[in-house]
DOTORVEX-754729 format. One record per residue (C-alpha): residue in one letter; residue number from 1; x, y, z negated. Coordinates in pm, whole numbers. Example, Ala and Ser with C-alpha at 12.3 -4.5 7.8 and 13.67 -1.06 7.14 Angstrom:
+--------+-----+--------+--------+--------+
: residu : num :      u :      v :      w :
+--------+-----+--------+--------+--------+
:      A :   1 :   1230 :   -450 :   -780 :
:      S :   2 :   1367 :   -106 :   -714 :
+--------+-----+--------+--------+--------+
//
This chain:
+--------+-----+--------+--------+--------+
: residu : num :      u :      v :      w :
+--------+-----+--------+--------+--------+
:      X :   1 :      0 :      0 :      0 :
:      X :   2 :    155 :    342 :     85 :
:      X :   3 :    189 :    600 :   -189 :
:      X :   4 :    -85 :    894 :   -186 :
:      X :   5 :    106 :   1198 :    -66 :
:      X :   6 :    223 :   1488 :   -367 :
:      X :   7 :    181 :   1828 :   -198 :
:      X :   8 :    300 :   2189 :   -335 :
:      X :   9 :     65 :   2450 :   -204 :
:      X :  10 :    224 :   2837 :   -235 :
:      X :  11 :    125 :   3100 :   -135 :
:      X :  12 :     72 :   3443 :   -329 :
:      X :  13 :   -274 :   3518 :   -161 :
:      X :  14 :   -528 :   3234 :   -365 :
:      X :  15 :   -763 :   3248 :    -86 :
:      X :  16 :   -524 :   3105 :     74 :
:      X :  17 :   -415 :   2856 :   -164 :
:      X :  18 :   -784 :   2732 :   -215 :
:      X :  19 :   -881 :   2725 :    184 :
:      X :  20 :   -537 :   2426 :    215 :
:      X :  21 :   -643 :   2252 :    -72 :
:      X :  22 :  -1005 :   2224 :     78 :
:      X :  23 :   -895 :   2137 :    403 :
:      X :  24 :   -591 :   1885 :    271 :
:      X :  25 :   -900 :   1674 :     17 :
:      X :  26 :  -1033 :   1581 :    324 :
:      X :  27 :   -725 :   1381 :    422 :
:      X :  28 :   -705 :   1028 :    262 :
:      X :  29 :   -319 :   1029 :    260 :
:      X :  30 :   -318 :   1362 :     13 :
:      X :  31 :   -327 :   1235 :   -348 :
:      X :  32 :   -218 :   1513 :   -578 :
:      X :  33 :   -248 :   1904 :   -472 :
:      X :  34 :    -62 :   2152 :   -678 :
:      X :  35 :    -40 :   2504 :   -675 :
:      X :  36 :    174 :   2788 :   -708 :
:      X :  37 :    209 :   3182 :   -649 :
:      X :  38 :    549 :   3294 :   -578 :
:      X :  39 :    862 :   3188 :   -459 :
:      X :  40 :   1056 :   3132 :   -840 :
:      X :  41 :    756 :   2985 :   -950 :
:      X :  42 :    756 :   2748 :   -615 :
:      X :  43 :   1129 :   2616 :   -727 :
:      X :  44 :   1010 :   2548 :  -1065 :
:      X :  45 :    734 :   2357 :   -999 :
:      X :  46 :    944 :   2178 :   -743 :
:      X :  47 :   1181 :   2048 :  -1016 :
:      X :  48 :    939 :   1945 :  -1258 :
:      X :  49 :    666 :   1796 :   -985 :
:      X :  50 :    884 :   1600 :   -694 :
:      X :  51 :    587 :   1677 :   -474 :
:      X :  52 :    653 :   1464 :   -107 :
:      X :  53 :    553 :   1813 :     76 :
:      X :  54 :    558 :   2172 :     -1 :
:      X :  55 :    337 :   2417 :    265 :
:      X :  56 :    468 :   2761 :    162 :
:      X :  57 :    389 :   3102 :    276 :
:      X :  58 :    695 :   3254 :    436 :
:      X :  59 :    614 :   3664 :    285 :
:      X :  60 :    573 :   3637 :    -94 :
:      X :  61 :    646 :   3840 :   -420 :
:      X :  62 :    948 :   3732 :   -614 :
:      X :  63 :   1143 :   3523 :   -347 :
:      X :  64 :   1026 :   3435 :     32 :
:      X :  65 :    944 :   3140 :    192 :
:      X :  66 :   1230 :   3128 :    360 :
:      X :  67 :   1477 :   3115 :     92 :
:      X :  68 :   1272 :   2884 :   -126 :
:      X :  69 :   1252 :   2676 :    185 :
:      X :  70 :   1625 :   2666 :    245 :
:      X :  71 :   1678 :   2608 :   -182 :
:      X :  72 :   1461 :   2333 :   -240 :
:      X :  73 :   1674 :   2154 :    109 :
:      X :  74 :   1961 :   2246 :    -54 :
:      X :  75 :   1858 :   2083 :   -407 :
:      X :  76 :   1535 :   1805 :   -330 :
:      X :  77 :   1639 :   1732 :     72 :
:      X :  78 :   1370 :   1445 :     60 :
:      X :  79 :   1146 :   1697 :    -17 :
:      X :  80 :    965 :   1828 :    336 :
:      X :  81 :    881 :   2166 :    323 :
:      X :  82 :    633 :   2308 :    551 :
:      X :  83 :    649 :   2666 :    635 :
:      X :  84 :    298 :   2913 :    737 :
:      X :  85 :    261 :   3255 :    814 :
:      X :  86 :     42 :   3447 :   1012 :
:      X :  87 :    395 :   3633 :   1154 :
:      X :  88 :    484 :   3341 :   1422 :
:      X :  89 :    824 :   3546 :   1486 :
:      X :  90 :    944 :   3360 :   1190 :
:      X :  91 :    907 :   3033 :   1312 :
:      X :  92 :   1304 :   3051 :   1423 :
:      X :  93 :   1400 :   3180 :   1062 :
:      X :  94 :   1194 :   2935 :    902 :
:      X :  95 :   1352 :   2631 :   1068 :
:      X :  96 :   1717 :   2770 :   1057 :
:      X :  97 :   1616 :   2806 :    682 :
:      X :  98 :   1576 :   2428 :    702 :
:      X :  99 :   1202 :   2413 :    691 :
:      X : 100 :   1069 :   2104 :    839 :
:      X : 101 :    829 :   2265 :   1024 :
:      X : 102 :    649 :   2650 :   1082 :
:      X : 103 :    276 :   2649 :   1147 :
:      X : 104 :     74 :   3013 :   1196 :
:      X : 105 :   -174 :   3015 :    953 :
:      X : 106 :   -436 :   3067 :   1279 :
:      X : 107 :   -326 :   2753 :   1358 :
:      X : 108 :   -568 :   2474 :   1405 :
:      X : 109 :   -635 :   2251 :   1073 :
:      X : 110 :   -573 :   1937 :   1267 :
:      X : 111 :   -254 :   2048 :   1368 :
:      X : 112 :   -145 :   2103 :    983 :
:      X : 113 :   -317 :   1705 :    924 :
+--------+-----+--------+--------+--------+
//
């Protein structure tokens, strides 16, 4: 039997936050959905949680996206981060950063499933 997937959801804007965790408890693989607000807070829960998958806002208060992203590589690289903004011109940042992947947060949901 295959583990239920741990996700990290971050994002300052809890809209947001709430709106993926909606759309990822319709997926049977998602087991446990977390939540956090800011970047320091995202590295934090990161170290105490293990989550399998972190989908992060790329512009946040505290510390970005994209250099939580290229921290948590750097310290957890099992750990697949997911990066989202509504900015697509950071998609190049955000994988240099070592993201595993940049959505746009207009994106369709099935492409984030």
């Amino acid at each position: 039997m295959v583990e239920p997937i741990r996700v990290l959801i971050v994002d300052d804007q809890l809209r947001a936050r709430k709106s993926l965790k909606a759309l990822l408890s319709t997926w049977s693989p998602v087991g446990e959905v977390h939540e956090g607000c800011n970047g320091r807070e995202a590295l934090q829960l990161v170290e105490e949680l293990q989550p399998d998958l972190v989908l992060m806002d790329v512009r946040m208060p505290e510390m970005d996206g994209l250099t939580v992203a290229a921290q948590i590589k750097a310290l957890w690289p099992r750990v697949r981060v997911i990066l989202l903004s509504i900015y697509t011109e950071y998609r190049g940042q955000a994988l240099a950063a070592g993201a595993d992947a940049f959505l746009g947060k207009d994106d369709a949901p099935h492409e984030l499933l």
